[in-house]
C-alpha positions as CSV (number, residue, x, y, z in Angstrom):
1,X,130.5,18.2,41.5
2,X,127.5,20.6,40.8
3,X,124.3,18.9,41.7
4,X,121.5,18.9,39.5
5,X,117.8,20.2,40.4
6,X,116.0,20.5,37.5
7,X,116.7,18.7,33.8
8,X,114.6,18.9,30.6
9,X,114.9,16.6,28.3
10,X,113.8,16.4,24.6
11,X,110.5,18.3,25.8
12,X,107.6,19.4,23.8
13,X,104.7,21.2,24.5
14,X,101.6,22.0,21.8
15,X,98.2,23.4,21.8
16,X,95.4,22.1,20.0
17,X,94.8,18.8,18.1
18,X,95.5,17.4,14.3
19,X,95.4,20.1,11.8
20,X,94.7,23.2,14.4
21,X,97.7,21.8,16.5
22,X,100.3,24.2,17.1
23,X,104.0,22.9,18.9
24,X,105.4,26.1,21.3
25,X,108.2,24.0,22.4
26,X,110.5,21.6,20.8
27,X,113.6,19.6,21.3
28,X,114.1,21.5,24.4
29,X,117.2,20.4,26.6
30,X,119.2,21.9,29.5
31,X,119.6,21.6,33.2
32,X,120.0,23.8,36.2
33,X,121.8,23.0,38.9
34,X,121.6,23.6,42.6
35,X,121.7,27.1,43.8
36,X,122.2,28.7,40.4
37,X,120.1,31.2,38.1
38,X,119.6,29.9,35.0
39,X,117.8,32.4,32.7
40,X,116.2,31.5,29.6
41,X,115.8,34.6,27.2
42,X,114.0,34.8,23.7
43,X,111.4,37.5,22.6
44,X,107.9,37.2,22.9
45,X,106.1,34.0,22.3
46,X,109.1,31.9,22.1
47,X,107.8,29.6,24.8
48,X,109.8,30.8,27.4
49,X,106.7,31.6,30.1
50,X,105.1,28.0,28.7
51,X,108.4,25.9,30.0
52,X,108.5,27.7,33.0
53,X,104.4,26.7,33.3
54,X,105.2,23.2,32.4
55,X,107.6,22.6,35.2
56,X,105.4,23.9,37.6
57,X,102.7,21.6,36.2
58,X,100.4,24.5,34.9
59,X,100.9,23.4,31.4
60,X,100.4,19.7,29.7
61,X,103.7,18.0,28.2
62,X,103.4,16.3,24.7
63,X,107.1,15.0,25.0
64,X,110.2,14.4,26.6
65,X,110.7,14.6,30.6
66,X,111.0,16.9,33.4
67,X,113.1,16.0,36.3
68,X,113.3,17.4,39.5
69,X,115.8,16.0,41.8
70,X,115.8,13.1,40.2
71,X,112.4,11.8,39.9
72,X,110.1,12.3,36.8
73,X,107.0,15.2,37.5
74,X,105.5,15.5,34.3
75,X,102.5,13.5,33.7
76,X,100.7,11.3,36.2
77,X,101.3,11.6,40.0
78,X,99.3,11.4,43.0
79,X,98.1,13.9,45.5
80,X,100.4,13.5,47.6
81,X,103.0,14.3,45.2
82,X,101.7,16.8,43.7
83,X,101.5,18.7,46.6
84,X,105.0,18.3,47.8
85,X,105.9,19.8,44.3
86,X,103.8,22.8,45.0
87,X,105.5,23.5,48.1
88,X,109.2,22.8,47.1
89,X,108.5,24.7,43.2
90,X,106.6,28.3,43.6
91,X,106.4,30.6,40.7
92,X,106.5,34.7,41.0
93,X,104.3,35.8,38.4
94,X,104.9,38.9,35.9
95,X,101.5,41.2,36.1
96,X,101.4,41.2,39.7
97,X,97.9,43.1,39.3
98,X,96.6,40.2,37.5
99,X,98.2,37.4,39.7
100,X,96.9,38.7,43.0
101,X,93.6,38.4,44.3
102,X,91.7,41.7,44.3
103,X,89.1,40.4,46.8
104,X,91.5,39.6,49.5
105,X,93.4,41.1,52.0
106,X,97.5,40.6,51.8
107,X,97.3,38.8,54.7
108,X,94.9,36.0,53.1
109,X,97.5,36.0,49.7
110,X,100.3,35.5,51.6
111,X,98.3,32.9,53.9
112,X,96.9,30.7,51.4
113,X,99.4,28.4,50.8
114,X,100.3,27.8,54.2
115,X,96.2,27.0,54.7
116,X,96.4,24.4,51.7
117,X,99.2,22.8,53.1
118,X,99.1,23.1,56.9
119,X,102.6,24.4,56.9
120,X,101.9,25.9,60.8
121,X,101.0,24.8,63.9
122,X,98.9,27.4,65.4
123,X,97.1,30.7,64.7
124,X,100.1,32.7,66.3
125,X,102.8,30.4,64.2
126,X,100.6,31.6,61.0
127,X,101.0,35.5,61.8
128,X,104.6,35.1,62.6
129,X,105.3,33.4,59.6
130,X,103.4,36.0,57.7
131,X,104.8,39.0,59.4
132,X,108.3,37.9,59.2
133,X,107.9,37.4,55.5
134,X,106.4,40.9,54.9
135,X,109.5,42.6,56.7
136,X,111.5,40.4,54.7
137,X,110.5,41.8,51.6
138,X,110.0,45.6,52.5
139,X,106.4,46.0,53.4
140,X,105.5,47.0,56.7
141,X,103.1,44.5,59.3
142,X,100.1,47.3,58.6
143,X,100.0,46.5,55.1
144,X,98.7,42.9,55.7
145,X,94.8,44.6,56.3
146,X,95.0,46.0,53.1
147,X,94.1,45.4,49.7
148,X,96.5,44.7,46.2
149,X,94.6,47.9,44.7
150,X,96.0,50.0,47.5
151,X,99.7,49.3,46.3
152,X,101.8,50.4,43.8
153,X,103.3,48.0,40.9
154,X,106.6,47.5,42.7
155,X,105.3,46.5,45.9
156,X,102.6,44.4,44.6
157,X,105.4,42.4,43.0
158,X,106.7,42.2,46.5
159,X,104.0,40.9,48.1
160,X,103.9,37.8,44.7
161,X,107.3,37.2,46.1
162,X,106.4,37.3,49.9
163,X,103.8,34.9,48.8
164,X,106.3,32.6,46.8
165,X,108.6,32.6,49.2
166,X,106.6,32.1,52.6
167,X,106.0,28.4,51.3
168,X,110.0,27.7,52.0
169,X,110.7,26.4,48.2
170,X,113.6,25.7,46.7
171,X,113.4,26.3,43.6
172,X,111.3,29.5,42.0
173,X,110.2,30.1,38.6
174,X,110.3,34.4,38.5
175,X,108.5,35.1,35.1
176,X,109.8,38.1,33.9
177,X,109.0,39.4,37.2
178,X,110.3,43.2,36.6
179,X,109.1,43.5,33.3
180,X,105.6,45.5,34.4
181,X,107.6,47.6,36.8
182,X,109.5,50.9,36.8
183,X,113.1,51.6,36.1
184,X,113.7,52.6,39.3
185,X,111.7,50.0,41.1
186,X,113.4,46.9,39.0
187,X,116.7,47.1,40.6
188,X,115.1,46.8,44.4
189,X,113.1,43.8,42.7
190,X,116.4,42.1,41.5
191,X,118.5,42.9,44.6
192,X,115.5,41.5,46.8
193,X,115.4,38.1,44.9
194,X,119.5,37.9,44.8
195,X,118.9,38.3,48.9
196,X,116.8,35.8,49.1
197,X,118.7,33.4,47.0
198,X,122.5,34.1,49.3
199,X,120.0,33.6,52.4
200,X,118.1,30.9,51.4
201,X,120.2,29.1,49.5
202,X,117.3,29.0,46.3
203,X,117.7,27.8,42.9
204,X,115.8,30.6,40.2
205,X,114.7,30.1,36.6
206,X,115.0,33.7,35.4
207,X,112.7,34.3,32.6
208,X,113.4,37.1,30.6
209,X,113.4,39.2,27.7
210,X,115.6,41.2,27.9
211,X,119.5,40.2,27.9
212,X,120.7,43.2,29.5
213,X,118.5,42.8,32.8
214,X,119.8,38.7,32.5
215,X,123.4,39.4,32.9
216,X,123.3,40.9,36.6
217,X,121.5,38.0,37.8
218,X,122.3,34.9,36.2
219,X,125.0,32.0,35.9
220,X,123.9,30.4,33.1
221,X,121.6,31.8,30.3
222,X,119.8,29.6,27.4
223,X,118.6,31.8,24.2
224,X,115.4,30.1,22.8
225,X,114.0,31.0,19.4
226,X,110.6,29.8,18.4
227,X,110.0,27.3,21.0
228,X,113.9,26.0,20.4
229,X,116.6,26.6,22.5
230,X,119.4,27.6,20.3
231,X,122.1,28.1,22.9
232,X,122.9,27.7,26.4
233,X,126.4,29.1,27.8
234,X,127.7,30.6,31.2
235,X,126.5,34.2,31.6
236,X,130.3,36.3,30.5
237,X,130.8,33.5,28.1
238,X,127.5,34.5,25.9
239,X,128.4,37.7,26.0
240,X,131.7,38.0,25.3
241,X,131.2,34.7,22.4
242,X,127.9,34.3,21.3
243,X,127.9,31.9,18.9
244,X,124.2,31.6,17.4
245,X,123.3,34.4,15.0
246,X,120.3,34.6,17.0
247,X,121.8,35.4,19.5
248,X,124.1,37.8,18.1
249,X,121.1,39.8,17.0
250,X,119.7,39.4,20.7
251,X,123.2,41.1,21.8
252,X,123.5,43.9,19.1
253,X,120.2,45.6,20.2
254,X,121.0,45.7,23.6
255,X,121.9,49.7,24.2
256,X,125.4,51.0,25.0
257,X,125.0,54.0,27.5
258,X,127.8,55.9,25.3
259,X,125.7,58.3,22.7
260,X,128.7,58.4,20.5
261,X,129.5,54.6,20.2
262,X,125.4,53.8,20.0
263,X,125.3,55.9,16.6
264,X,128.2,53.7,15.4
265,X,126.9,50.5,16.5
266,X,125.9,48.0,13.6
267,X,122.3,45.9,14.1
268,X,122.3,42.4,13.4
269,X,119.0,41.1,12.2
270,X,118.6,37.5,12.4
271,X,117.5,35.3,9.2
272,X,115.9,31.9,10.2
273,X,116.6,30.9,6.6
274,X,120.1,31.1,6.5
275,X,120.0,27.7,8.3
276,X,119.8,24.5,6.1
277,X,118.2,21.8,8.1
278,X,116.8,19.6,4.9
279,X,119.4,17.0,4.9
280,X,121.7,17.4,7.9
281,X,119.7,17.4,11.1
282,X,120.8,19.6,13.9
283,X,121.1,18.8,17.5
284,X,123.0,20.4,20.5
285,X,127.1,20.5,19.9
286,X,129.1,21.6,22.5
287,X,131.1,24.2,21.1
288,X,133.4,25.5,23.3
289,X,134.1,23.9,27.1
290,X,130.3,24.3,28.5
291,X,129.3,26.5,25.7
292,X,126.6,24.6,24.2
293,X,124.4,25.5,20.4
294,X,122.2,24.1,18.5
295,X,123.4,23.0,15.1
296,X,123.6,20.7,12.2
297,X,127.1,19.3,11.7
298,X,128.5,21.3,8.9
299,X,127.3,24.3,11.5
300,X,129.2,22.8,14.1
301,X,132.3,22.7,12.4
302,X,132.1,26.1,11.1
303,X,131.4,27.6,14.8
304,X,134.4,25.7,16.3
305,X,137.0,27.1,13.6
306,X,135.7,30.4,14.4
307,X,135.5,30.3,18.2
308,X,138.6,28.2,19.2
């Protein structure tokens, strides 16, 4: 039996207060379980980036729970468990210009978690730590004198996740951590995080827009659509049956290296009003084994027909 790390449940996050209040998440549910990669995928300002901020504890719940192994970690907690969350729950941010200090040397980014949290014993325990890390990730031991500024956008990233992953987590949120990079710099980036995870046995929330970058990394993949997560599948079983026609749309623009069979190919574009939802209420039906999607019950019965 599959172990769970992480579970949402019924979550909601909003912004603002009474008329000016605005929900970015809603009715959100799914788990991830130990040593998977669980991507969630929807286009820009679905509220993909603010779940993966709420877990961390970056952004304020205004419903529903957050779970990690187990215990409850939205809302009150002390110090002392706050900081244990930091160090077991690091994030890999997607501007590494932005998310690295400017004013500091590599050595000092990479360092600064183990200072807040006295993860070494001794000066020469601290260097190690850092230089072992460095070499880990493709950088060299001369680069730690340096500034971010001095780097180019794919090792930049590098040294976000040489800083993530110096901290000894176990579970990272990488938010959309290849999407400010080059082509030919985001496979290195997603073959030096699927390292990482075989070696260190890590558990990833992937989040991503893009479905095509999603299938070569994940397990499972949840498709969320204005701050709802429509479906949630294994990652051969979305592609080959999506279900959702929000996801279908999702799919169909994802390009097919064949020129001849691109022309061809037919565009879905999703309608939001197509759904009903006056009367019958929809929820999260399991439409095939594991193969979960959000729908009202007349939905439900329509998707099973067509995807026995």
């Amino acid at each position: 039996m599959t172990e769970k790390l992480v579970e949402i449940k019924n979550l909601e996050i909003s912004f603002g207060e009474g008329s000016k209040k605005f929900v970015a998440v809603k009715n959100a549910n799914f788990f991830i379980n130990k040593g998977e990669t669980f991507s969630l995928v929807g286009e820009s300002g679905s509220g993909k980036t603010t779940i993966g901020r709420a877990i961390i504890g970056l952004n304020d719940t205004s419903a529903g729970d957050i779970y990690y192994e187990g215990k409850k970690i939205n809302g009150k907690k002390s110090k002392s468990e706050e900081a244990e969350l930091i160090r077991k729950i690091q994030m890999i941010f997607q501007d590494p210009a932005a998310s690295l200090n400017e004013r500091a040397t590599v050595d000092y980014i990479i360092s600064e978690g183990l200072y807040n949290y006295h993860l070494f014993e001794n000066e020469e325990e601290r260097q190690k730590k850092v230089k072992e890390i460095i070499n880990e990730v493709g950088l060299l031991a001369e680069h730690l004198t340096r500034y971010p500024h001095e780097f180019s956008g794919g090792q930049r990233q590098r040294i976000g996740i040489a800083r993530a992953l110096v901290m000894q987590p176990d579970f990272v949120i990488a938010d959309e951590p290849i999407s400010a990079l080059d082509v030919s710099v985001r496979a290195q980036v997603l073959n030096l995080l699927k390292k990482f995870q075989k070696e260190l046995g890590l558990t990833y929330l992937f989040i991503a827009h893009d479905l095509s970058v999603v299938r070569f990394i994940s397990d499972r993949i949840a498709v969320i659509y204005k701050g709802v997560i429509v479906e949630v599948a294994e990652t051969e079983e979305l592609f080959n049956n999506p279900i959702h026609p929000y996801t279908q749309s999702l799919l169909s623009a994802v390009p097919i290296p064949d020129p001849i069979l691109e022309r061809k190919k037919v565009l879905k574009v999703y309608d939001p009003d197509q759904h009903d939802y006056s009367v019958d209420a929809p929820q999260m039906v399991e439409i095939r084994p594991g193969h979960y999607v959000w729908a009202n019950k007349a939905e439900a019965e329509k998707y099973k027909r067509e995807f026995k």
